[in-house]
C-alpha positions in Angstrom: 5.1 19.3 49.0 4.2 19.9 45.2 0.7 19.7 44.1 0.2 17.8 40.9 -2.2 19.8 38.8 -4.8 16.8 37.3 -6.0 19.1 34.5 -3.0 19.4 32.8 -2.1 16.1 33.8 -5.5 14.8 31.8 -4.1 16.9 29.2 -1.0 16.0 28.3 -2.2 12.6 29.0 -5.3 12.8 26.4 -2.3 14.7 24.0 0.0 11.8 23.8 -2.6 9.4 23.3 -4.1 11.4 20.0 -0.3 11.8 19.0 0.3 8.2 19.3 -2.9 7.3 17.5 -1.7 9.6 14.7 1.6 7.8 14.6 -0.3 4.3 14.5 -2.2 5.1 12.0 0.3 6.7 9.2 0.4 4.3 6.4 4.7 4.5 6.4 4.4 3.2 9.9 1.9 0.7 8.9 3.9 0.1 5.9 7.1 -0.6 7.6 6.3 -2.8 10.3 4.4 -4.8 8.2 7.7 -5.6 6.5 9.5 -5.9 9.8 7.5 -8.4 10.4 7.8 -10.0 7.6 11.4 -9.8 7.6 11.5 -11.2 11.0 9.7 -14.1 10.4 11.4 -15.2 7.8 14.8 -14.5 9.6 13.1 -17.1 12.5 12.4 -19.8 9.1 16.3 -19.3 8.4 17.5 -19.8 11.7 15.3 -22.8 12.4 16.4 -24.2 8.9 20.0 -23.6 9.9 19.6 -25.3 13.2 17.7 -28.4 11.3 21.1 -28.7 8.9 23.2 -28.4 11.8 21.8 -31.2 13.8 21.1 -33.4 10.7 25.3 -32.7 9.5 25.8 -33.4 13.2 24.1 -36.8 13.2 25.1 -37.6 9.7 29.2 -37.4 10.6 28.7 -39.8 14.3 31.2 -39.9 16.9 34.8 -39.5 16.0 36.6 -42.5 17.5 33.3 -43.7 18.8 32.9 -42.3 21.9 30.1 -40.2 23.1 31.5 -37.3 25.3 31.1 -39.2 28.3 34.5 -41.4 28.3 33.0 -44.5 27.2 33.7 -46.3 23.9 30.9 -48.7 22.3 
């Protein structure tokens, strides 16, 4: 069986981290999730908007003939 070596495990573990942290911190990283996000939430504004209009149109046109998807007529 293969013995794992822990110091160059602790290494390559402490290594990724730094890198990571470097990554993080780059202000074109920061710079471009910001405006994901921003993007994003506005993309969840639209979508709820559109669902709003939806229902409202929905509501505003009533049931064609009367009848209310279950059979039964008022």
């Amino acid at each position: 069986m293969a013995r794992i070596n822990s110091a160059l495990l602790v290494y390559n573990a402490t290594t990724l981290g730094h890198r990571a942290q470097q990554v993080q911190q780059d202000p074109a990283v920061r710079k471009a999730w910001s405006a994901a996000g921003e993007d994003a939430a506005k993309a969840v504004q639209s979508v709820a908007a559109a669902a709003f209009e939806t229902r409202s149109a929905w509501r505003r046109t009533g049931a064609v003939g009367g009848g209310d998807f279950t059979g039964r007529y008022a």
